[in-house]
Backbone as CSV, one residue per row, in Angstrom:
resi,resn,N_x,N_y,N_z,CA_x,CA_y,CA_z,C_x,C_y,C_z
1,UNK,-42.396,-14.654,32.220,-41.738,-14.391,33.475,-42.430,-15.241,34.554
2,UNK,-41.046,-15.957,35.536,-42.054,-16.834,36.295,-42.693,-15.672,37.710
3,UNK,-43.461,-16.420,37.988,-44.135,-16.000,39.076,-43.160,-15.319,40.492
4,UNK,-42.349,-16.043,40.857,-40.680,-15.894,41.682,-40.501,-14.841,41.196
5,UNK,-39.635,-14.514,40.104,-39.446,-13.385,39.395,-39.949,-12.239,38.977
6,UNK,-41.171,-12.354,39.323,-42.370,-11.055,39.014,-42.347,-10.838,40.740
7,UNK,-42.079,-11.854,41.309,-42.090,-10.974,43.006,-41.789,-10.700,43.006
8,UNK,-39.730,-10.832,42.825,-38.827,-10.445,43.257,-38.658,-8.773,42.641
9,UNK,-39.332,-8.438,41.426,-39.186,-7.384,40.857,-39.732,-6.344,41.118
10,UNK,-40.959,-6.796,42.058,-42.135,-6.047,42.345,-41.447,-5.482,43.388
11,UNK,-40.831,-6.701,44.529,-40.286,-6.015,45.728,-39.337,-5.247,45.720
12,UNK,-38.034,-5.627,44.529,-36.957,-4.741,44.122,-37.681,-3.271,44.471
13,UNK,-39.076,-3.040,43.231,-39.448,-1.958,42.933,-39.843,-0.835,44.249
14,UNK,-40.521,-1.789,44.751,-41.405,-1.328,46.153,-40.602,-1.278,47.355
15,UNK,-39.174,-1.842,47.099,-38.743,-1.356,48.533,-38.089,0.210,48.213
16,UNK,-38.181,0.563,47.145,-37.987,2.082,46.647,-39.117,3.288,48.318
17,UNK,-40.338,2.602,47.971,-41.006,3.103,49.443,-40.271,3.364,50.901
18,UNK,-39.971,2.385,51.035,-38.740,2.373,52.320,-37.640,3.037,51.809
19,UNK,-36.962,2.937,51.331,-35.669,3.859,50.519,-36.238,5.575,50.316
20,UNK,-37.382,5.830,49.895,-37.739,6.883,50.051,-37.630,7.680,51.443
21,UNK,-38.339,6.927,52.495,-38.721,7.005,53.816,-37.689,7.611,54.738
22,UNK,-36.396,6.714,54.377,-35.021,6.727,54.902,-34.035,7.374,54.536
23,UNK,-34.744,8.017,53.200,-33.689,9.042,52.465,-34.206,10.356,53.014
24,UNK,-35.859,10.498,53.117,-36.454,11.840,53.654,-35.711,12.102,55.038
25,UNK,-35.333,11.019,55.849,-34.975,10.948,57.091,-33.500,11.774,57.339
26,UNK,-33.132,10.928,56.423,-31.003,10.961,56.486,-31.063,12.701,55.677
27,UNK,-31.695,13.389,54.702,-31.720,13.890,54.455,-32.136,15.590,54.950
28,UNK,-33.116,15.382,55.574,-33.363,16.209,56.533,-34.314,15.709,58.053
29,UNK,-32.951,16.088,58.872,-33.150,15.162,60.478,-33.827,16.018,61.234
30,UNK,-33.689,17.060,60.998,-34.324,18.448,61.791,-36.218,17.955,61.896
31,UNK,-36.817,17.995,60.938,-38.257,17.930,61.146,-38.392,16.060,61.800
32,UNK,-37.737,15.487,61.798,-38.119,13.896,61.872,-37.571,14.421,63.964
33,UNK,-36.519,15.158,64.259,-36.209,15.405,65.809,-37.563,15.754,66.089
34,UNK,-38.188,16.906,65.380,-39.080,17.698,66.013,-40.327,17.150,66.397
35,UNK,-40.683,16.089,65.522,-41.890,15.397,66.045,-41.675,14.708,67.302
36,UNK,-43.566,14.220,67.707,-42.983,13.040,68.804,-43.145,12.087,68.788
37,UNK,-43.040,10.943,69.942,-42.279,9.599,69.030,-43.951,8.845,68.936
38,UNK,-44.909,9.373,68.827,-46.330,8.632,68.301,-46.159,9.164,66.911
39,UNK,-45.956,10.429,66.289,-45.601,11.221,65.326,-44.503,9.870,64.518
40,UNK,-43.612,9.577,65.279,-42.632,9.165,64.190,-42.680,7.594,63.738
41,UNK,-43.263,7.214,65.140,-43.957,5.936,64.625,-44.944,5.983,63.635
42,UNK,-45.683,6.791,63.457,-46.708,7.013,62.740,-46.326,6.647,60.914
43,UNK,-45.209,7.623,61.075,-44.365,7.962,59.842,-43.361,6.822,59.324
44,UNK,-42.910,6.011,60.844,-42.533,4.605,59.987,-43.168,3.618,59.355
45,UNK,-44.979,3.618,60.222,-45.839,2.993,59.905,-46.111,3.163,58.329
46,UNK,-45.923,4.299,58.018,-46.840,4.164,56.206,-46.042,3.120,55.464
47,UNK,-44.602,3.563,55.133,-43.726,2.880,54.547,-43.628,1.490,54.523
48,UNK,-43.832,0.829,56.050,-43.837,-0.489,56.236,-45.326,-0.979,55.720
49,UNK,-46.315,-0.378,56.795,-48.056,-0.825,56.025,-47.368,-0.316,54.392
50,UNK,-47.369,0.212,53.443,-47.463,-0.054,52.051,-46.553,-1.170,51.527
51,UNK,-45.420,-1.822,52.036,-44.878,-2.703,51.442,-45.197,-3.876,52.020
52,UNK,-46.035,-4.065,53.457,-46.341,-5.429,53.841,-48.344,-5.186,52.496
53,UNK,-48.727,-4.177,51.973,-49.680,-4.247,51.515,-49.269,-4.573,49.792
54,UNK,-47.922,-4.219,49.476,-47.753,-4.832,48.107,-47.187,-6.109,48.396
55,UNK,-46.432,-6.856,49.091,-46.438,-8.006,49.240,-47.423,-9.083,49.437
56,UNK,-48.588,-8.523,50.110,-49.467,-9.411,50.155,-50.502,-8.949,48.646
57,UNK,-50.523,-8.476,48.098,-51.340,-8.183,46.915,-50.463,-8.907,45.718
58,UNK,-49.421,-8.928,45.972,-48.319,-9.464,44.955,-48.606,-10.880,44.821
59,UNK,-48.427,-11.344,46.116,-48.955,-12.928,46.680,-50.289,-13.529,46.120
60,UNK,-50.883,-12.409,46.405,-52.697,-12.956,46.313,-52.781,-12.528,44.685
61,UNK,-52.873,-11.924,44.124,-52.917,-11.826,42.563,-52.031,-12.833,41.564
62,UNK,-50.663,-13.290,42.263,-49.957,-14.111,41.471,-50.720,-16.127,42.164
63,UNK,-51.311,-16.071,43.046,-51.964,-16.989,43.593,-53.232,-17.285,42.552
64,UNK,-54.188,-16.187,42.386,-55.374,-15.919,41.667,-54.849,-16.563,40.508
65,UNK,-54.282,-15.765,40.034,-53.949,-15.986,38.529,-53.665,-17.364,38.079
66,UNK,-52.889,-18.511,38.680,-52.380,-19.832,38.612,-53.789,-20.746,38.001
67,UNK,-53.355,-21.259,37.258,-54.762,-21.745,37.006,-54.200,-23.626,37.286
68,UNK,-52.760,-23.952,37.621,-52.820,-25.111,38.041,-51.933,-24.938,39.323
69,UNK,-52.112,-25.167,39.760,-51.882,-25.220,41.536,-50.429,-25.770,41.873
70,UNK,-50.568,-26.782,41.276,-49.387,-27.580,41.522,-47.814,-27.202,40.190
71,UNK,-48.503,-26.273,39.606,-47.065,-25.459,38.509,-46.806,-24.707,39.261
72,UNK,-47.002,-24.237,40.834,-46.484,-23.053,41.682,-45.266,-23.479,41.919
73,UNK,-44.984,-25.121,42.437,-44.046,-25.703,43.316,-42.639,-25.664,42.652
74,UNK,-41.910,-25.154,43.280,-40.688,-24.707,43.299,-40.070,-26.141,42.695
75,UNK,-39.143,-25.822,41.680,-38.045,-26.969,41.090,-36.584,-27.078,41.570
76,UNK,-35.839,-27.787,41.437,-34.325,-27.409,41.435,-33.969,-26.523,41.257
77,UNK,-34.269,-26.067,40.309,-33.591,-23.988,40.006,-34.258,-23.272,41.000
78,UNK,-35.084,-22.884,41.097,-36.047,-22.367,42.010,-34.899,-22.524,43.190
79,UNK,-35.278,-23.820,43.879,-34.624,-23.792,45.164,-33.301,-23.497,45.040
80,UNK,-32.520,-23.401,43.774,-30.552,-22.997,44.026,-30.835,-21.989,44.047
81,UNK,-31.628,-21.327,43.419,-31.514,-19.484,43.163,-31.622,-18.987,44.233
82,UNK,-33.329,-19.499,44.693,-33.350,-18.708,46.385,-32.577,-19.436,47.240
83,UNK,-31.662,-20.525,47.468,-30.615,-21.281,48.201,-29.739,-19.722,48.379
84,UNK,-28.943,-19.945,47.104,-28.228,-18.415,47.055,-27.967,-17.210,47.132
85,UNK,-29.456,-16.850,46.410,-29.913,-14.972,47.296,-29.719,-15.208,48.637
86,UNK,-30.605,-16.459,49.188,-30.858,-16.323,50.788,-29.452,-15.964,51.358
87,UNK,-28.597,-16.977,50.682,-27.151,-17.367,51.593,-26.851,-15.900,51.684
88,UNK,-26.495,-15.335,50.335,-25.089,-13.658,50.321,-26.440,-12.495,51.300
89,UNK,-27.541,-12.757,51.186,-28.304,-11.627,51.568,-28.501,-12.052,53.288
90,UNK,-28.193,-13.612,53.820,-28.223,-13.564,55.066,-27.027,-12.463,55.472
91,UNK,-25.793,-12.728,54.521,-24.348,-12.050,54.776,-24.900,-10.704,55.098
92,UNK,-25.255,-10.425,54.379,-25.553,-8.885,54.337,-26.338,-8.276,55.664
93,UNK,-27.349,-9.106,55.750,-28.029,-8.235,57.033,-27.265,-8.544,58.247
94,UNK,-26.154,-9.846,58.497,-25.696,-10.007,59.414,-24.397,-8.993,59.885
95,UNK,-24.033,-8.894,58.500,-22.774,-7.655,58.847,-23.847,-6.677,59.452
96,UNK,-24.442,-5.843,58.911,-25.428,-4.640,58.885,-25.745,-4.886,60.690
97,UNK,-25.967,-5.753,60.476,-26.940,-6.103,61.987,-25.561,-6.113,62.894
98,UNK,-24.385,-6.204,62.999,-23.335,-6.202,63.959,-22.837,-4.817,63.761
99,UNK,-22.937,-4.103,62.607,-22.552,-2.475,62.754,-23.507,-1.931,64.024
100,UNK,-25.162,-2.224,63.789,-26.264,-2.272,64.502,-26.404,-2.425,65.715
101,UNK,-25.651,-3.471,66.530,-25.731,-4.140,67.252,-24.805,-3.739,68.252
102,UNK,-23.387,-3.469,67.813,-22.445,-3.649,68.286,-21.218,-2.710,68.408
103,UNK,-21.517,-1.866,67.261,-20.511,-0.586,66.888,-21.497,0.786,67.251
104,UNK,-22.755,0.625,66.894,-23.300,1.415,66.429,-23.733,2.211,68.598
105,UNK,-24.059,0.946,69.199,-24.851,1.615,70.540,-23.477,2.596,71.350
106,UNK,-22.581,2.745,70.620,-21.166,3.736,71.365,-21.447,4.809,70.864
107,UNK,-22.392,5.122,69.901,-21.757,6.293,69.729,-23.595,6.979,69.138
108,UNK,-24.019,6.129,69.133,-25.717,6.532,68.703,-26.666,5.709,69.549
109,UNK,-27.813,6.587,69.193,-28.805,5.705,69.929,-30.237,6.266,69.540
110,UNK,-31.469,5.242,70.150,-32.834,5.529,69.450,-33.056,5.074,67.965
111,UNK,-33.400,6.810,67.400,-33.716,6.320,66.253,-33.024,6.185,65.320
112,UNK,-31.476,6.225,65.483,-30.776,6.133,64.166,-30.681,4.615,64.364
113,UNK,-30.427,4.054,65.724,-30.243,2.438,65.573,-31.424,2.405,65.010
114,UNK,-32.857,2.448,64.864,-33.916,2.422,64.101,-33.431,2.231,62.819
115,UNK,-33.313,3.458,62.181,-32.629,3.373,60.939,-31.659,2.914,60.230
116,UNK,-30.908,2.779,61.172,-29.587,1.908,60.704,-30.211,0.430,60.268
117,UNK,-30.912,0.409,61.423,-31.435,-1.297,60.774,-32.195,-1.674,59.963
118,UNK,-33.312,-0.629,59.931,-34.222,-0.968,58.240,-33.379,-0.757,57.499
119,UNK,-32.543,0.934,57.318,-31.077,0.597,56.147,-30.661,-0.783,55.913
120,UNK,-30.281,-1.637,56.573,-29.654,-2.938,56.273,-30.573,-3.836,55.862
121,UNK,-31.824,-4.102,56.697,-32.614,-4.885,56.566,-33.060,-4.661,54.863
122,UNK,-33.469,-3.229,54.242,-33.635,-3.094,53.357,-32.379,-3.511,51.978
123,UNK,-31.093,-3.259,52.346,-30.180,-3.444,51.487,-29.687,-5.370,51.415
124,UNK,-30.443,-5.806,52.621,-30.083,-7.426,53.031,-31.409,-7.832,51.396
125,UNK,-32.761,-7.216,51.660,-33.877,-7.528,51.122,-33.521,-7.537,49.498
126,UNK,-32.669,-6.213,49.118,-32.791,-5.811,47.472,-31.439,-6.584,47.090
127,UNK,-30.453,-7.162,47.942,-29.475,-8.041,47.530,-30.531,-9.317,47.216
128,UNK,-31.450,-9.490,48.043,-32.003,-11.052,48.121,-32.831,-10.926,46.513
129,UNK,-33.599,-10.031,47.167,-34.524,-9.499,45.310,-33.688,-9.726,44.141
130,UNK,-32.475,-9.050,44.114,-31.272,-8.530,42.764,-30.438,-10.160,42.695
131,UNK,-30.826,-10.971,43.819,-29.893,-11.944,43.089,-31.087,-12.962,42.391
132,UNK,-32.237,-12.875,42.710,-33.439,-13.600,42.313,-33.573,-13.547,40.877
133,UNK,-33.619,-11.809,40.834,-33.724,-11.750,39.297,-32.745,-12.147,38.830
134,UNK,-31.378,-11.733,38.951,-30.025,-12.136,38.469,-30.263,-13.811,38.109
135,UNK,-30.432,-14.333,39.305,-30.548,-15.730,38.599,-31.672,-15.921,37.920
136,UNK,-32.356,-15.789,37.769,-33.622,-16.176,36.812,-33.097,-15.507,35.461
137,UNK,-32.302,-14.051,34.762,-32.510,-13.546,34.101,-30.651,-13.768,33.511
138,UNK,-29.683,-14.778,34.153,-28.692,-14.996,33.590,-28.562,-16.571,33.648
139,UNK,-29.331,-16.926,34.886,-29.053,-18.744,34.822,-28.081,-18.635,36.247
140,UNK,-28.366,-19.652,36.607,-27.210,-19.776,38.224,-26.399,-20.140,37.924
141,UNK,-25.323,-19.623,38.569,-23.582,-19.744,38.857,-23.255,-19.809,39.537
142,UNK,-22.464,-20.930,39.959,-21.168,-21.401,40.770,-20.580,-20.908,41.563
């Protein structure tokens, strides 16, 4: 498994953290109202500090490990695959981000626009992840 592909799987895995976070949220809103907003920052903080802390451990261990430096550098495949996640997963957060942006401040406000947008940001991220593996684990398509 290349190195690309062991990220992308890791992050698939680990944005489960955030998905957790946002499900405790959507799930029961009552205790997330009741706190206050140092309280809830607090509580967005873990989720984000643990996945900016498996990303960078992901980074630095798949870095370590390389024993030639220059087999890191991205090839033609490499660059179509992430060409492509990038492209459909820009789609994604940009819709997300105009529900966000634009639909969403009529009728909500605070912290659900909060949430609304890691929601997307997160579903923009596991499209980008899911097409990484997809291409690495079927071959790129057209």
């Amino acid at each position: 498994m290349l190195a690309r592909e062991r990220f992308a799987w890791v992050w698939l895995v680990s944005l489960v953290v955030l998905g957790s976070y946002l499900v405790a949220v959507a799930a029961a809103p009552a205790w997330f109202e009741a706190l206050g907003h140092a309280q809830r920052i607090g509580m967005l903080a873990i989720p984000l500090g643990l996945l900016g802390v498996i990303a960078l451990a992901t980074h630095g261990l798949s870095w370590l490990g390389r024993k030639d430096r220059v087999a890191g550098e991205p090839d033609e495949r490499d660059r179509a695959i992430e060409l492509r996640a990038s492209h459909v997963a820009y789609h994604v957060l940009m819709a997300g981000m105009v529900i966000v942006g634009c639909v969403m401040p009529f009728s909500d406000s605070g912290w659900q626009l909060v949430h609304a947008a890691l929601f997307f940001i997160a579903v923009a991220e596991l499209t980008h992840s899911g097409l990484i593996v997809a291409g690495y684990r079927r071959g790129l398509r057209a």
